[in-house]
C-alpha distance (Angstrom), angle and dihedral (degrees) to the residues before:
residue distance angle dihedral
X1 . . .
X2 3.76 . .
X3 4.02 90.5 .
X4 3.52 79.4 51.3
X5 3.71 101.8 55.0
X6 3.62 85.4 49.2
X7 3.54 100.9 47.3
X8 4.39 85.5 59.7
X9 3.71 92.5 46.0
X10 3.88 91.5 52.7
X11 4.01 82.3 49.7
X12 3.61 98.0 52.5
X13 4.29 90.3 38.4
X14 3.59 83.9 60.4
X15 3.96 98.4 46.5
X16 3.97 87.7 46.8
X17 4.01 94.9 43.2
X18 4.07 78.9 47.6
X19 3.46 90.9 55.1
X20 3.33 105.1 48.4
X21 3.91 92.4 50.6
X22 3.50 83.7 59.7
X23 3.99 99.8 52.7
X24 3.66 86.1 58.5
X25 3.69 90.2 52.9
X26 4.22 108.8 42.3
X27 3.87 131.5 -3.0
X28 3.90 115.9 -70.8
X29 3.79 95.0 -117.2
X30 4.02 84.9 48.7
X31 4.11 82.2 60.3
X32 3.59 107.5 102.8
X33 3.78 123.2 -168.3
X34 3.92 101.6 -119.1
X35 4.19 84.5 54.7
X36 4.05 85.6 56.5
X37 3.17 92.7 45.3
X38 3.77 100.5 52.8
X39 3.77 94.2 41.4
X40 3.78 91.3 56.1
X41 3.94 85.0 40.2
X42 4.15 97.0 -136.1
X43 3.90 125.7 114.5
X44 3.99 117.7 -96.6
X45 3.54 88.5 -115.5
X46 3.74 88.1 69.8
X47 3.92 89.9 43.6
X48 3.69 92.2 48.1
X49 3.87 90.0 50.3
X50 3.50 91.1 64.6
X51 3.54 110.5 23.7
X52 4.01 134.5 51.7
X53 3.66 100.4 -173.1
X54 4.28 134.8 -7.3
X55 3.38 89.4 -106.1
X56 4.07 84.5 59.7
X57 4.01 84.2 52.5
X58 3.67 89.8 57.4
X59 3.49 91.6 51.2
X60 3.28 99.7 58.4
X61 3.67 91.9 43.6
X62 4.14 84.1 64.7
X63 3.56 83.7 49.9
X64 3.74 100.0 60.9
X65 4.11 92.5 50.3
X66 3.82 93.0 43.6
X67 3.88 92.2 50.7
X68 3.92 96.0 34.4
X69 4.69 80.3 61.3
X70 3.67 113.2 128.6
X71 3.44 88.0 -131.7
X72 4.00 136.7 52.0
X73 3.85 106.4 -84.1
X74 3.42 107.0 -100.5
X75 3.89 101.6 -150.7
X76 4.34 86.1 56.8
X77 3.75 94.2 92.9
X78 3.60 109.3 -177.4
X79 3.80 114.5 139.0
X80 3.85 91.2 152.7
X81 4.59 93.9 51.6
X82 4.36 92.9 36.8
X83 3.48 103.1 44.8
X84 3.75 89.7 169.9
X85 4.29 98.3 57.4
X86 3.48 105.1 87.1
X87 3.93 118.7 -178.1
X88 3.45 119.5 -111.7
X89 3.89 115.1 -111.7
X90 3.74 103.0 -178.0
X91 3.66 114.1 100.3
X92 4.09 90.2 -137.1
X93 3.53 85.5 45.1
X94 3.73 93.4 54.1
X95 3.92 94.5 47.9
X96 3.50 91.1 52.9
X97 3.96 90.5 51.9
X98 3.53 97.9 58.2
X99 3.67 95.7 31.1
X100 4.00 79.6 66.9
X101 3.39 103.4 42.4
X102 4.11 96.5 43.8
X103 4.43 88.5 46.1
X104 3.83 82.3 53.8
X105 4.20 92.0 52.4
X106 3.76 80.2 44.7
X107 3.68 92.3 64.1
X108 3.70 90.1 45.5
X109 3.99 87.6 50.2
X110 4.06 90.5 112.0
X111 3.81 87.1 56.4
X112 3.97 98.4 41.0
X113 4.02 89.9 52.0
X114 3.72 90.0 37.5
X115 3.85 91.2 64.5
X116 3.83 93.0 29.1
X117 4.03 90.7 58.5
X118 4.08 86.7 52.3
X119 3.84 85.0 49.0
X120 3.58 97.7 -125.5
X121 4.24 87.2 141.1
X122 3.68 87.3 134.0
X123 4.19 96.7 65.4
X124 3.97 86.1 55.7
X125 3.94 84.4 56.1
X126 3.65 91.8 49.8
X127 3.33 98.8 49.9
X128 3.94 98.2 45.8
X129 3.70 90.9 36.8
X130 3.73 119.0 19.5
X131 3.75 105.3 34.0
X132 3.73 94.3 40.9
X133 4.09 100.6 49.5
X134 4.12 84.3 40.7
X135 3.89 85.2 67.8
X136 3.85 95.2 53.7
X137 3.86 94.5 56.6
X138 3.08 101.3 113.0
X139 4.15 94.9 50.5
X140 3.49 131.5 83.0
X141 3.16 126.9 -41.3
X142 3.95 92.6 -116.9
X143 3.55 94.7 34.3
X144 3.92 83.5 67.5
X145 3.77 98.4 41.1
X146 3.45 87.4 58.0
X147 3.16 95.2 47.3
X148 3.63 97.5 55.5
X149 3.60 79.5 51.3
X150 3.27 101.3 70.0
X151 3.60 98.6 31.5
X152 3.79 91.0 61.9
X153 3.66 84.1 46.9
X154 3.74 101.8 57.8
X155 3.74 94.0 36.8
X156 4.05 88.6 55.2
X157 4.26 91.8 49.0
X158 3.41 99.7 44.3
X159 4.40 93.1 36.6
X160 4.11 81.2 49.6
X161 4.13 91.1 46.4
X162 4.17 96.0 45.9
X163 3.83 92.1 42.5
X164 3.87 89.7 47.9
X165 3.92 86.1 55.9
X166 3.82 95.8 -114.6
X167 4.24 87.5 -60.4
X168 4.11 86.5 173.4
X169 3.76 130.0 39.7
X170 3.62 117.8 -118.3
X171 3.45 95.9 -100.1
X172 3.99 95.3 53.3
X173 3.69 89.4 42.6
X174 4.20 92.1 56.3
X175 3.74 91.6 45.5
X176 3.74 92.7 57.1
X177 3.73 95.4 49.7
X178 3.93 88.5 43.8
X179 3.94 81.1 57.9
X180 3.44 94.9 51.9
X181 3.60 97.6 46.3
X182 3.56 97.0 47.3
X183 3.95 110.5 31.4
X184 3.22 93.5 37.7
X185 3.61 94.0 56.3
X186 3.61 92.2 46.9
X187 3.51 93.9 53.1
X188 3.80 94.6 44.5
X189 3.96 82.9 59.3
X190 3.66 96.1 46.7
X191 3.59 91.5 58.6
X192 3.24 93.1 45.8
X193 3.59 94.3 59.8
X194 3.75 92.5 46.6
X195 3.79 91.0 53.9
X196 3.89 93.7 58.4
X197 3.42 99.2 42.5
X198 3.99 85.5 50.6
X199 3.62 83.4 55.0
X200 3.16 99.5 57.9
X201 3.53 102.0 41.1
X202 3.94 84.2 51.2
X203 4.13 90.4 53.6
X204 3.43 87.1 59.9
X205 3.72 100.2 50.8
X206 3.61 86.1 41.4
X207 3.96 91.1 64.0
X208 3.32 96.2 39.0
X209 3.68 96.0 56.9
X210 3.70 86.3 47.7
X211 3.94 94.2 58.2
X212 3.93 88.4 43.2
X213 3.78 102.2 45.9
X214 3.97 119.0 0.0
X215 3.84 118.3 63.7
X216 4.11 93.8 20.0
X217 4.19 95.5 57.8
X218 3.81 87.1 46.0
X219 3.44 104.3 54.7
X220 3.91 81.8 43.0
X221 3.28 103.2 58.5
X222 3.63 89.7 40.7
X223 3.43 88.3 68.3
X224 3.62 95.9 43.2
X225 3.74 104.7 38.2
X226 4.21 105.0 16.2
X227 3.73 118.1 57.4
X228 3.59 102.8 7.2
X229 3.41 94.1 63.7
X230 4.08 92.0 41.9
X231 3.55 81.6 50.5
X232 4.24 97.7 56.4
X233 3.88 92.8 33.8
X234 4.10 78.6 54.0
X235 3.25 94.4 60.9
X236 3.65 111.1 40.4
X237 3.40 82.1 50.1
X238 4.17 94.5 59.4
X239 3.99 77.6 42.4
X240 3.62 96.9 64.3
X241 3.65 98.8 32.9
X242 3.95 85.5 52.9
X243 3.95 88.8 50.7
X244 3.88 94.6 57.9
């Protein structure tokens, strides 16, 4: 069984690798079947056994350099179906995750700009976003929000690294996000801090002001301004209509 499983994985390495060689070569819609087929030298039977469409072959070629990582994939977010993978909290820890996993797209970097220059963008979003929230359907509803999450998240670094033609190294690239994910979260919680305790000094003041300036000068000038002087333009009022 295992020579097996190997045997088909060889199969559809060689129909992706064949593919590939091609993009560099004509358009992908230009691509016909038959030419896959004979560059990968196997029978369309086999390549319609395992593939519905190129852009299905592409797929799966993100598949084998996202699963071959050195690292868990990050944008899998299952707590709830690995018990055992437990997210690194450590900042260091962090860095050194993504460091990993972004030197190991890095490698890849022939491939990524390979399908990139054929603009076949989209299968890297279906693979990191479609495919992998379509297999947590039948979880929690949080469980799946977050993963979309971080799907969409992934997808949107490593679409804005490949397009920017690999403008930082992997190690640059990891320390920003690490910067982002951690600063910026302190910061967002120091503020937040400040703003409550600004708050409540304001309640205070707000009170206070009250006692000192609101209620009191209204009900004195009510009784200097209001219905005293309703009162006296009252009666001259009667007075002159008495007169006539």
């Amino acid at each position: 069984m295992a020579r097996q499983a190997r045997t088909t994985e060889n199969l559809k390495e060689r129909i992706a690798d064949a593919l590939l060689e091609l993009c560099s070569e004509k358009p992908f819609p230009e691509i016909s079947v038959s030419e896959i087929t004979d560059r990968a030298d196997v029978g369309r039977a086999t390549y319609y056994r395992h593939f519905a469409s190129k852009e299905d072959v592409i797929v799966f070629k993100f598949k084998t350099i996202f699963e071959s990582l050195p690292v868990p994939d990050p944008h899998k977010i299952r707590p709830h179906f690995e018990p055992d993978f437990q997210p690194p909290k450590n900042r260091d820890v962090v860095e050194q995750y993504f460091t990993a996993y972004l030197r190991h797209l890095e490698k890849n970097r022939d491939v990524l700009e390979r399908v990139y220059a054929a603009k076949l963008d989209y299968a890297l979003f279906l693979y990191l976003y479609r495919d992998n929230v379509a297999t947590l359907q039948n979880a929690a509803t949080i469980d799946r929000y977050v993963a979309a999450l971080h799907s969409a998240s992934a997808f949107a670094i490593v679409d804005q690294w490949i397009t920017s033609g690999f403008a930082e190294s992997a190690e640059e690239l990891a320390h920003l996000l690490v910067r982002q994910l951690f600063d910026r979260h302190h910061e967002h919680h120091r503020r937040q801090k400040e703003c409550l305790r600004e708050g409540s000094d304001g309640s205070g003041d707000q009170e206070g002001s009250g006692d000192r300036d609101g209620s009191g000068d209204q009900e004195g000038s009510g009784d200097r301004d209001g219905s005293g002087d309703q009162d006296s333009d009252h009666g001259t009022t009667t007075g002159d209509d008495s007169g006539n």
